[in-house]
C-alpha positions in Angstrom: 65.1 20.2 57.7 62.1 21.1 59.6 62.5 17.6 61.5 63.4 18.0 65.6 66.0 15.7 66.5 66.1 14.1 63.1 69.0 13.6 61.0 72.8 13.7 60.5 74.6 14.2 57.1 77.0 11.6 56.5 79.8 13.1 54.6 80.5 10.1 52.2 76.6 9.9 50.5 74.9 12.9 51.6 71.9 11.0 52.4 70.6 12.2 55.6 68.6 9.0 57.9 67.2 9.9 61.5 64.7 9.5 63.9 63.2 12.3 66.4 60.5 13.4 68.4 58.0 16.2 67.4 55.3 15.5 70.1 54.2 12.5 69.6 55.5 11.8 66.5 58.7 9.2 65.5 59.8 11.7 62.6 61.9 9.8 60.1 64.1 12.2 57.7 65.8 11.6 54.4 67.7 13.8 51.9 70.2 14.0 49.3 73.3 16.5 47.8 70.2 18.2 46.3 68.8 19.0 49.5 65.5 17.2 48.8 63.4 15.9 51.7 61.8 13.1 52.4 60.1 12.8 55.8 58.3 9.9 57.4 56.6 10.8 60.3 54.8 8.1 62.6 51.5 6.4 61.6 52.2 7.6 58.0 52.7 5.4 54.8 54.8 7.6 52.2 55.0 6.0 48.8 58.3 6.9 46.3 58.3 6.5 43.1 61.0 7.8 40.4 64.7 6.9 38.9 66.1 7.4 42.3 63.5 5.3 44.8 65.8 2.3 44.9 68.8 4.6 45.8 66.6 6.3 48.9 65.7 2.8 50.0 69.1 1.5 49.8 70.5 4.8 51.3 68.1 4.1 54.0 69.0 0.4 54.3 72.4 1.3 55.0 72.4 4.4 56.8 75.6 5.0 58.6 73.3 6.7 61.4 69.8 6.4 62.9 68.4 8.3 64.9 70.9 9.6 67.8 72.8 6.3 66.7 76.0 6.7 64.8 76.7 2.9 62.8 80.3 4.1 61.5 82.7 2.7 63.6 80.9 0.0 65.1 81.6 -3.9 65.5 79.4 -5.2 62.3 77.5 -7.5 65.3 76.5 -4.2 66.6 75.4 -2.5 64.1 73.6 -5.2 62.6 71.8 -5.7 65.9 70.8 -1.6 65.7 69.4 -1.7 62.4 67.4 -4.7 63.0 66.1 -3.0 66.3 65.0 0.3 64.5 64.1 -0.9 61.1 62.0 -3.3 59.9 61.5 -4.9 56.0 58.7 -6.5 54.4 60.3 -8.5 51.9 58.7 -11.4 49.7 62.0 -13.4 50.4 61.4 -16.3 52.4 65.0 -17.0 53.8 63.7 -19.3 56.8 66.5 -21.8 58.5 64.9 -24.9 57.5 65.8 -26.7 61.0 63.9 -24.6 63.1 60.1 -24.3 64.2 58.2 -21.1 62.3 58.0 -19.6 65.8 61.9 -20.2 66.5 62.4 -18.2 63.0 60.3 -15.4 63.9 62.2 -14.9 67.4 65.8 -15.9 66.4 67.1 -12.3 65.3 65.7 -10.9 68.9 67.3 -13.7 70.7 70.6 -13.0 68.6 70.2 -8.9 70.0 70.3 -10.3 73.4 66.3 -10.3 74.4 65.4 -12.6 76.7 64.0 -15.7 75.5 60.5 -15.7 76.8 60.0 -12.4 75.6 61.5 -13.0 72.4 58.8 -15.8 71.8 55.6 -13.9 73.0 56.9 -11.0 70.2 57.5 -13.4 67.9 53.6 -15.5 68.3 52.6 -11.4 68.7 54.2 -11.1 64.8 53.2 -14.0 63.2 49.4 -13.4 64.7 49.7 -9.7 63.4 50.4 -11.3 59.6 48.2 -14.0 59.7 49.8 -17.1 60.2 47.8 -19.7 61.1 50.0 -23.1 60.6 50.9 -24.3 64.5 53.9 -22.6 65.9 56.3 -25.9 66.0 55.9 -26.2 62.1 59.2 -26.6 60.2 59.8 -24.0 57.0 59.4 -27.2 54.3 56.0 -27.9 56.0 54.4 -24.5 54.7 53.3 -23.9 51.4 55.8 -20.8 49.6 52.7 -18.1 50.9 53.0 -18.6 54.5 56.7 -19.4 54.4 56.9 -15.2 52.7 54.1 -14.3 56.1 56.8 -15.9 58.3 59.5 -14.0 56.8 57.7 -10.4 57.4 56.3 -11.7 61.2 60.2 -11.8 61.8 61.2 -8.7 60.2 58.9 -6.6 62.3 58.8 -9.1 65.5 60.8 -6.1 67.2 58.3 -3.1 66.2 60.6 -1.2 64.4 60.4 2.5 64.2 60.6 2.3 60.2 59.5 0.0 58.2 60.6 -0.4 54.8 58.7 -2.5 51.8 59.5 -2.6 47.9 56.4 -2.3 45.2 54.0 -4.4 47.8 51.4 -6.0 45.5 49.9 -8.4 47.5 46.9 -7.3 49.4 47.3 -9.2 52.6 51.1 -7.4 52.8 49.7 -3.4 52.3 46.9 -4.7 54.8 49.8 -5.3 57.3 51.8 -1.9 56.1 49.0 0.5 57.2 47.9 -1.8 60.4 52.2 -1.2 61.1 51.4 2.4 60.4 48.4 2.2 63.1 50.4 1.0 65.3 53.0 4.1 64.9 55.2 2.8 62.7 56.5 5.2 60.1 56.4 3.5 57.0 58.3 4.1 53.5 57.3 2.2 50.1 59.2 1.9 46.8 57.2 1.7 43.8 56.5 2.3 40.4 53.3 3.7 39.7 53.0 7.5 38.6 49.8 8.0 40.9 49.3 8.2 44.3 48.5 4.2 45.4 45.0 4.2 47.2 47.3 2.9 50.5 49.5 5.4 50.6 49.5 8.6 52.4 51.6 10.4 49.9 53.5 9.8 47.0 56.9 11.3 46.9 58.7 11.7 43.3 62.5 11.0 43.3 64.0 12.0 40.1 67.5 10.2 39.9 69.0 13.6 38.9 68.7 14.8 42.8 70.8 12.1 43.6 
């Protein structure tokens, strides 16, 4: 693979998902039965684009391992926990639980993986900060308008600084703002989309026929 440390094939999809270190670099590996790969290494923001993008990012999504981390076999709390830890998603979906504060949103999945709280809330003000949410911390979901209730839901998917980060056909400018500042601060960082041309944002644009997969 070319990737030290990276990835372990998992016998069922043949998609390959792992994290290493090359120097400095989190590398971040992915490949199929057709032996195609696709590497992510850390600071970088790799557009796909192709038949088979979604089935990479779902792949990836569900990896049975990341990094030196094997998912099969554990309790689902666990491995949930893990993949929130190591990956992040910048989704448009504002799922917020509509009784708590914006800031008690943004920390609630690192309190759920056992962080302590007052650590849990300085990543979490850190997150929402980093996206640009400006509405005061103790605001409740129904308060915002539909724009910063979608910021809220990235600040919590990346509260944790994932190693990956993982974002479907971004269009809004303020979210690919946040995908390379992510990417600045070493994130690797993996895009689905549909444009034939390399997206002015990206650092390179991988093509993932669905025949490969």
């Amino acid at each position: 693979m070319g990737a030290q440390g990276a990835a372990t094939k998992h016998a069922g999809s043949g998609m390959f998902v792992g994290t290493g270190r090359r120097q400095t670099a989190t590398i971040v590996a992915v490949t199929t039965h057709g032996g195609s790969v696709l590497r992510v290494d850390a600071g970088e923001v790799v557009a796909i684009t192709g038949d088979g993008a979604s089935a990479v990012m779902t792949s990836v999504r569900n990896a049975p391992r990341i990094g030196d981390r094997t998912l099969d076999g554990l309790a689902v709390a666990e491995a949930t926990a893990l993949r929130r830890r190591l990956v992040g998603t910048v989704c448009t979906d504002h799922r917020l639980v509509p009784s708590l504060t914006v800031l008690e949103n943004t920390a609630l999945p690192l309190e759920l993986d056992g962080w302590d709280t007052h650590e849990a809330i300085a990543a979490a003000t850190t997150a929402l900060a980093r996206v640009g949410v400006t509405a005061p911390s103790d605001t409740l979901p129904d308060d915002l308008t539909a724009a910063e209730q979608r910021l809220v839901t990235v600040a919590r998917n990346i509260a944790g600084s994932p190693v990956l980060v993982l974002a479907d056909e971004p269009r809004d400018a303020t979210v690919v703002r946040l995908l390379r500042r992510l990417a600045g601060d070493g994130a690797g960082v993996l895009v689905s989309t549909t444009v034939a041309a390399r997206p002015t944002w990206a650092d390179r644009l991988v093509e993932t026929p669905a025949a490969i997969l």
